[in-house]
C-alpha positions as protocol buffer text, in pm:
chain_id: "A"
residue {
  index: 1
  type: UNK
  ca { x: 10395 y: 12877 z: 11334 }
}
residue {
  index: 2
  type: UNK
  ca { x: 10533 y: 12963 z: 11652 }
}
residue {
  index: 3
  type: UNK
  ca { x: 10596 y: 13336 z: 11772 }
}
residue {
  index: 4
  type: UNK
  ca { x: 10957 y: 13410 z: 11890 }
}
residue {
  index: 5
  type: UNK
  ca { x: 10967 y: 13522 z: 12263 }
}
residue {
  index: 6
  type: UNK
  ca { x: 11190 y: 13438 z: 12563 }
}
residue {
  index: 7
  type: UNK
  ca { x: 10933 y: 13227 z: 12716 }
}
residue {
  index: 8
  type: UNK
  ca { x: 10941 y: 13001 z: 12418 }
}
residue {
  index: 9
  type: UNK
  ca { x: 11273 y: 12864 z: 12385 }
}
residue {
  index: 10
  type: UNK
  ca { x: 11219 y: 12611 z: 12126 }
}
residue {
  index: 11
  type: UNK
  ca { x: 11374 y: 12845 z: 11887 }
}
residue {
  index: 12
  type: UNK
  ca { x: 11558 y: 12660 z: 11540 }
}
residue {
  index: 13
  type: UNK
  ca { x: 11765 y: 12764 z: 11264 }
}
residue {
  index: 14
  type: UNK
  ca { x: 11476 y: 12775 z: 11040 }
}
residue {
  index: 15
  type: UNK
  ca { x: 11281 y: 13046 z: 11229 }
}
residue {
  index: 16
  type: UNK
  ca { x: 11552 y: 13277 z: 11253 }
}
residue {
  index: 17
  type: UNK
  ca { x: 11663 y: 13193 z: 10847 }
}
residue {
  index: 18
  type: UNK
  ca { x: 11269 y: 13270 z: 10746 }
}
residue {
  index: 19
  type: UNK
  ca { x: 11321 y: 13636 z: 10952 }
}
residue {
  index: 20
  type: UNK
  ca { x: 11619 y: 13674 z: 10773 }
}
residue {
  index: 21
  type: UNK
  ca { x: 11454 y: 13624 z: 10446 }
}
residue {
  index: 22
  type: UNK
  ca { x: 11200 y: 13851 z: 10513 }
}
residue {
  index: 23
  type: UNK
  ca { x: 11432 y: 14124 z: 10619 }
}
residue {
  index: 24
  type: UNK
  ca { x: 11645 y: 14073 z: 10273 }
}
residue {
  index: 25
  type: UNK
  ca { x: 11347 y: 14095 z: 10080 }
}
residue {
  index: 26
  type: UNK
  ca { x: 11243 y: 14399 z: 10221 }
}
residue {
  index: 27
  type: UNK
  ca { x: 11588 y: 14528 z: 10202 }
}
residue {
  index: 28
  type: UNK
  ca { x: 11601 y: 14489 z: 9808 }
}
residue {
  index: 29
  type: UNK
  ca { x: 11315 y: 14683 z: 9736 }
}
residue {
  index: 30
  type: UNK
  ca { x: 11532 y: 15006 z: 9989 }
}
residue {
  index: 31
  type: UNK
  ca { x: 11864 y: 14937 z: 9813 }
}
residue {
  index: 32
  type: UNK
  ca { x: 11681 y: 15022 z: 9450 }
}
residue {
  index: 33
  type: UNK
  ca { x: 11434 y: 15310 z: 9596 }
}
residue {
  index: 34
  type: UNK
  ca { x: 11757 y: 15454 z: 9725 }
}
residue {
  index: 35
  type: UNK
  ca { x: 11986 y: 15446 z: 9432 }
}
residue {
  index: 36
  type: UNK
  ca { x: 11651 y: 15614 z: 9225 }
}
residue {
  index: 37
  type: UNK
  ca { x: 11630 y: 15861 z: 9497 }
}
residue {
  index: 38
  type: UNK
  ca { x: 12048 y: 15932 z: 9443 }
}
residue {
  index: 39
  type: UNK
  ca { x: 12024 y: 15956 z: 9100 }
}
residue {
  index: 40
  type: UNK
  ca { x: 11711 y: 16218 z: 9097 }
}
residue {
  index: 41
  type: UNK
  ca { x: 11922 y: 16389 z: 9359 }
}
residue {
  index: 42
  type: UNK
  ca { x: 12265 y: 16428 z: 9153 }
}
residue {
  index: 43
  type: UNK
  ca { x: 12055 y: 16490 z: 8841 }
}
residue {
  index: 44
  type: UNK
  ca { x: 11881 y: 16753 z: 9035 }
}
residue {
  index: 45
  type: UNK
  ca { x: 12249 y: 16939 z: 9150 }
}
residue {
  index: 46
  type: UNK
  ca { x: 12368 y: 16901 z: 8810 }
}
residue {
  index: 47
  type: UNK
  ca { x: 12082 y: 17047 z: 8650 }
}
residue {
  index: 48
  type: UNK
  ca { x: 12194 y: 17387 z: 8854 }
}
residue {
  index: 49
  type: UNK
  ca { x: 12521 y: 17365 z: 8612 }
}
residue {
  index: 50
  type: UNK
  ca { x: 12504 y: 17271 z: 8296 }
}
């Protein structure tokens, strides 16, 4: 596999989609790490409360 610089400009479709899968896989773990870390959060506040 190729690397992605300027010099090489033999760039296709299909290296830039397999980035972009990368980068959405990573992103799904963050979206549920982040809605965990939300929840703890508001649980925490409420806790104050009730």
């Amino acid at each position: 596999m190729t690397t992605a610089t300027l010099k090489n400009p033999n760039l296709t479709r299909q290296h830039f989609d397999a980035k972009i899968e990368l980068l959405r896989a990573d992103n799904s773990h963050t979206r549920w790490m982040l809605g965990v870390l939300t929840v703890l959060a508001i649980a925490n506040f409420a806790k104050q409360f009730f």
